[in-house]
N, C-alpha and C positions, 0 to 999 in steps of 0.2 A: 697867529692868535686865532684860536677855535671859536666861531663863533656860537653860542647860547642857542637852546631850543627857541622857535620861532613859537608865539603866544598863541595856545587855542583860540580862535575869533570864531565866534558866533554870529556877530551883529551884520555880516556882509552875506548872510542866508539868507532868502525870502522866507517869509514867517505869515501867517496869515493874520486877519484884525484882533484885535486886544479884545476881550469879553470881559466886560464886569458884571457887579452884579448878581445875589444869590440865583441857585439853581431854580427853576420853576417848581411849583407840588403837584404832585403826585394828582389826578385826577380822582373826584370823590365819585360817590355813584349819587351822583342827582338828577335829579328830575329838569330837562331841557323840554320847555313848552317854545312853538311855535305857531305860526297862523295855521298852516294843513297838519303839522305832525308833533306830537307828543312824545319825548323818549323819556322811558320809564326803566329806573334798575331792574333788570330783567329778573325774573322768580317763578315757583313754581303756579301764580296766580294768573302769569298768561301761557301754561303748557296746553291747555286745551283750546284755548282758539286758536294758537301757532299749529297745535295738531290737524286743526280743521283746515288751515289753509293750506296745510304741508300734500295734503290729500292730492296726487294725480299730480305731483309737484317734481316729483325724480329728479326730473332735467336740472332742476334749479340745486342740487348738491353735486352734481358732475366733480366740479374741481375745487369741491371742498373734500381737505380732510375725512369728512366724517357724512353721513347720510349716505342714502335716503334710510329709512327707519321702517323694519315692518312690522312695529307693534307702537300702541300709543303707552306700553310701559317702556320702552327703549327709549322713543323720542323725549317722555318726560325725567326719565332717568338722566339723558344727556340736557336738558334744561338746568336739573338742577346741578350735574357736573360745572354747567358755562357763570350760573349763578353764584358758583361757593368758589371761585378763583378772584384771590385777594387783590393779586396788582394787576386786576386785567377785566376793569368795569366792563360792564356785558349790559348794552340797553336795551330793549325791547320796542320796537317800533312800531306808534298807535296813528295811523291814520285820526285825523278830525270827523274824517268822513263816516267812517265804522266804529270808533269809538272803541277799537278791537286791535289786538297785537299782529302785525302782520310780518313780523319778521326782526332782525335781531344786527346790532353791529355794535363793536367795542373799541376801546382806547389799550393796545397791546404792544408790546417791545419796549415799553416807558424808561426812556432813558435821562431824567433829569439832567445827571452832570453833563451830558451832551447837547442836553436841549431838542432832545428827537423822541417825538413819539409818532405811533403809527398807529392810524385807522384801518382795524382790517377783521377777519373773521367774519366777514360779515354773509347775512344770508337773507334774501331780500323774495318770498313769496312770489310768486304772477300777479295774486292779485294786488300786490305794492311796487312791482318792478313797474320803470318808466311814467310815473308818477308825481304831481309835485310833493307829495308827501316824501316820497323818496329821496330826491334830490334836496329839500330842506333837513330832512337828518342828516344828510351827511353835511349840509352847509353849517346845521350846528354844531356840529362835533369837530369842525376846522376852527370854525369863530370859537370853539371854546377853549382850541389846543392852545392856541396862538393867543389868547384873553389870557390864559395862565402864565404866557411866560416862555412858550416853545417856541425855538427858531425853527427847524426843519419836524414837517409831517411827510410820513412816509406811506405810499400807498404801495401795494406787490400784489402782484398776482400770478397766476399761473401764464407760460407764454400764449399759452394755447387759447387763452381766454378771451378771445376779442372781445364781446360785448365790457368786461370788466378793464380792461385797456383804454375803450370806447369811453366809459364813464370815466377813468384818469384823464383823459383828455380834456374832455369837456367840461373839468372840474379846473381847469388849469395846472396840471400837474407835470411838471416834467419828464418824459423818459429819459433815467439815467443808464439805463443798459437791461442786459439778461447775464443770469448766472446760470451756467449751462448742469444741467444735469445734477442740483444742489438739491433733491430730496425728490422721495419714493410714494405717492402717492394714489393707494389703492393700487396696489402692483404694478403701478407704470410712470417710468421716469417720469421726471418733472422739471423742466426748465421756470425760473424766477424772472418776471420781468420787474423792473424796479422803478418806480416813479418817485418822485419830491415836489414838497411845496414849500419856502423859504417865507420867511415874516415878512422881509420886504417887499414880497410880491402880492400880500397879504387882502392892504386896504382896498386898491384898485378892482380885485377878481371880488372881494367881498362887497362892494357897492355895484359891479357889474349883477352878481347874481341876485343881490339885492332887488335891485332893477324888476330880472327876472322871474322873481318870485312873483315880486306887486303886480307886473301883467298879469302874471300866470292866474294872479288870483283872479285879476278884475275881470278873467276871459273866463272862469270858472260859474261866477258871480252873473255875468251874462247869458252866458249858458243857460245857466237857471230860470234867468228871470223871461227870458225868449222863450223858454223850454214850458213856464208857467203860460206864458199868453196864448200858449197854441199855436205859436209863428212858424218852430221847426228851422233847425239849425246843421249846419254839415259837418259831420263830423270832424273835417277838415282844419277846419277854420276852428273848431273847439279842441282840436287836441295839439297845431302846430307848438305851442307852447311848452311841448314837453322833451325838446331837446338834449336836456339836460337830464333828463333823470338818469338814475342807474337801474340799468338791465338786468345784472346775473348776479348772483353771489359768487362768492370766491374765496 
């Protein structure tokens, strides 16, 4: 007697956890107000102060795509390029301090049914790198991936990028490897380093930076008011606070 095909089983494969649940939306282009930093859907109404601060800036578009720019028609041309892309909000980064756009970062790769989106494109001036303005954009652009609905945010950069690597770190982001030789940038290969940040890991890193913000402010806030009395303060001791910022664009 022949015995019968034996039954496809599937239930004795590992499978990863159940997801319910509609997909997250799509990120809108709104206006994210913070204590140091303001992010504003990006438009051609901050091309000239991004112009101004782009000035003697070079270094700061290395291992981006695109830049530096040698006409203030190029750079506003490329503004409003970053502006008119529908699934890939582009904010403009306003300091409290200057009341002025210092630089630009957006919500890109948006992959609802996955639940992944990625922070990236971003391009962050001198005068806004290493700042807490700096570090609270992108703390709100996490708080806001993950308030919608997204399990994994992805940060990438180029390998070469330390400082940009530096800032996934300090943000809490995973390194999940390099993809070797995955695109051509400005005529010269380009290794992808790849970082992640998971929801579960979410509330802890965001009451940590939390934390860090409220010092950061109250050491800014001192500053001031020392700086008013004619007391004279160290540099030191007013700028330790800025560990966390982001360095470079990428």
């Amino acid at each position: 007697m022949t015995a019968g095909p034996r039954p496809d089983r599937t239930d004795d494969l590992p499978l990863g956890a159940v997801v319910t649940g509609a997909a997250p939306p799509l990120p809108g282009f709104d206006i994210h107000a913070g204590r140091a930093v303001t992010l504003e859907p990006l438009g051609m109404s901050h091309a000239a102060d991004l112009w101004r601060v782009a000035q003697g800036a070079d270094r700061s578009f290395t291992y981006l795509r695109y830049g530096p720019f040698a006409t203030e028609e190029a750079f506003a041309a490329h503004v409003a390029g970053l502006s008119g892309i529908g699934r890939q909000p582009f904010f403009a980064v306003i300091p409290r301090t200057s009341g002025t756009a210092a630089g630009w970062a957006s919500f890109c790769d948006i992959a609802p049914d996955d639940a992944a989106i990625e922070i990236g494109s971003i391009w962050f001036s001198p005068a806004l790198q290493r700042t807490r303005a700096a570090t609270e954009a992108i703390f709100l652009m996490m708080n806001h991936a993950f308030a919608l609905g997204y399990h994994r945010v992805v940060w990438r950069c180029n390998a070469l990028n330390a400082a940009s690597a530096r800032a996934a770190s300090r943000f809490g982001f995973t390194h999940e490897g390099t993809w070797r030789c995955d695109g051509i940038v400005k005529g010269r290969r380009c290794d992808t380093a790849w970082f992640s940040f998971l929801a579960p890991e979410w509330p802890a890193q965001r009451d940590r930076l939390t934390a860090w913000l409220s010092l950061a402010e109250w050491r800014v806030l001192r500053h001031a008011h020392v700086a008013k009395l004619g007391l004279g303060i160290s540099e030191g001791s007013a700028g330790r606070g800025e560990r966390f910022a982001t360095e470079h664009g990428r």
